[in-house]
C-alpha positions as CSV (number, residue, x, y, z in Angstrom):
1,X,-15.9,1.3,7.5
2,X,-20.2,0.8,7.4
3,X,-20.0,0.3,3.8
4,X,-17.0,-2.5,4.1
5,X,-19.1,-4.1,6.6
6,X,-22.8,-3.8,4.9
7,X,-23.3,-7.2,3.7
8,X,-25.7,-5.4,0.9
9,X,-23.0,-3.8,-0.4
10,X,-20.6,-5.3,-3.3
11,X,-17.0,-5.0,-2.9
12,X,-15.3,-2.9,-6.0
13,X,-12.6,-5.2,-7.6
14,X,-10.5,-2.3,-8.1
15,X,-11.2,-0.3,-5.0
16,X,-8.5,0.5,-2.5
17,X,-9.7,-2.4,0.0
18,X,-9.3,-4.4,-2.2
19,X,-6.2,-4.0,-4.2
20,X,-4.8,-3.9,-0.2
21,X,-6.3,-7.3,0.7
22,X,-5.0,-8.8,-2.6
23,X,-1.7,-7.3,-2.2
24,X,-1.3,-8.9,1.7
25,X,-3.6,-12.3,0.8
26,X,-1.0,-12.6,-2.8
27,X,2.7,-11.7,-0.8
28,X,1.6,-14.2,2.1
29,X,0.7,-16.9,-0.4
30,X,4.1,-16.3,-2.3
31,X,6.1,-16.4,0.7
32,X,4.7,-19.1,2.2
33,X,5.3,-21.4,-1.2
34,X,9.1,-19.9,-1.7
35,X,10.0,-20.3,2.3
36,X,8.4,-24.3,2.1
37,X,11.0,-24.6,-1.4
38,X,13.8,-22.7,0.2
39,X,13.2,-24.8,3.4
40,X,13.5,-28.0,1.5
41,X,16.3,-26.8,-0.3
42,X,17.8,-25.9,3.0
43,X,17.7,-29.1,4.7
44,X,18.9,-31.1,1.2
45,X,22.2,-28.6,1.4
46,X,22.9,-29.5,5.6
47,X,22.8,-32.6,5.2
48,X,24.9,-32.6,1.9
49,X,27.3,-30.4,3.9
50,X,27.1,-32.0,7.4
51,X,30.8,-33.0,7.2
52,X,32.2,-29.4,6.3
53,X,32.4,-26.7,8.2
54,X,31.0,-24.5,5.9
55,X,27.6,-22.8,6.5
56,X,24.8,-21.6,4.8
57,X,23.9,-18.2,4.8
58,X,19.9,-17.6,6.2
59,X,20.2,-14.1,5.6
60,X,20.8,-14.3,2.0
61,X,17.9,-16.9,1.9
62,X,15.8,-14.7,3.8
63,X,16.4,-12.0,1.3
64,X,16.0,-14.0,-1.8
65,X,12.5,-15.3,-0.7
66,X,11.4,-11.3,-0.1
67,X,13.4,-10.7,-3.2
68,X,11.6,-12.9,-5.3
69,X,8.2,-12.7,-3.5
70,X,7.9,-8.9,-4.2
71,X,8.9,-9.3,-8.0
72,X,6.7,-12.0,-8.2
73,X,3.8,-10.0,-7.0
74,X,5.0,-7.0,-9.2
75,X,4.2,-9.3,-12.1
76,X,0.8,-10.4,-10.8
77,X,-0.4,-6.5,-10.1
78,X,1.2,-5.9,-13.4
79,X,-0.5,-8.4,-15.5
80,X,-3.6,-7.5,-13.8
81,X,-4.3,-11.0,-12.3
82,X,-5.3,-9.8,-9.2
83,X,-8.7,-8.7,-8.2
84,X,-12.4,-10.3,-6.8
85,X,-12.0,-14.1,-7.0
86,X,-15.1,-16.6,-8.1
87,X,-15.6,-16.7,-3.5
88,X,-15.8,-12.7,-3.9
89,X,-12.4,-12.5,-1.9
90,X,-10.0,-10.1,-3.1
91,X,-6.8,-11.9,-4.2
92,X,-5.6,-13.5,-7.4
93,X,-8.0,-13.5,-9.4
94,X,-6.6,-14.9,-13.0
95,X,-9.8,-13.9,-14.8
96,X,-10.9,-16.3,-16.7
97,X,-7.9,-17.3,-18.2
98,X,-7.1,-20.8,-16.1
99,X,-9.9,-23.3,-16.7
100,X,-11.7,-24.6,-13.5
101,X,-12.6,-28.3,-13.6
C-alpha cells in the first residue's frame, strides 16, 4: 500500500491496481451510459403503452444492461484499450488511436 500511495512512484499500466481500477472506472462508465439509453427507452415505451395493460419487464432490462456492459468491457480488455490514460488514471486508455483536438 506505501508504494500505491508514494507520490514518487509511477503507477504500472499493466500492474494489478491498475487493470482493477480500469476494470471498476470502465464497467461504471458502461453502465452508467446503457442504464441513461435503457432509461430513455423505458419512458418512450410507458408512455407508448399507457393505455394497455401490458408491462414492461425491469428485470430483463436490468439484465440486458449487465449483459451488455460486461461484454462490452470484455472487448475493451480484449483489444487492449484499457490502461494509464494521458491524466495518469487507470481506465480506458485507447492509445493513441483516437485523435485529441
Amino acid at each position: 500500500m506505501k508504494r500505491i500511495l508514494d507520490p514518487d512512484t509511477a503507477i504500472d499500466s499493466d500492474g494489478l491496481f491498475c487493470i482493477i481500477n480500469s476494470t471498476v472506472s470502465i464497467m461504471g462508465g458502461l453502465l452508467s451510459a446503457f442504464y441513461n439509453v435503457t432509461f430513455f427507452l423505458f419512458i418512450g415505451a410507458s408512455m407508448k403503452n399507457s393505455l394497455s395493460v401490458k408491462g414492461i419487464s425491469r428485470l430483463k432490462a436490468h439484465a440486458g444492461v449487465i449483459s451488455l456492459s460486461t461484454v462490452s468491457l470484455l472487448i475493451i480488455f480484449g483489444l487492449g484499450l484499457n490502461g494509464k490514460t494521458l491524466y495518469g488514471t487507470c481506465s480506458f486508455a485507447p492509445g493513441g488511436r483516437i485523435p485529441i483536438a
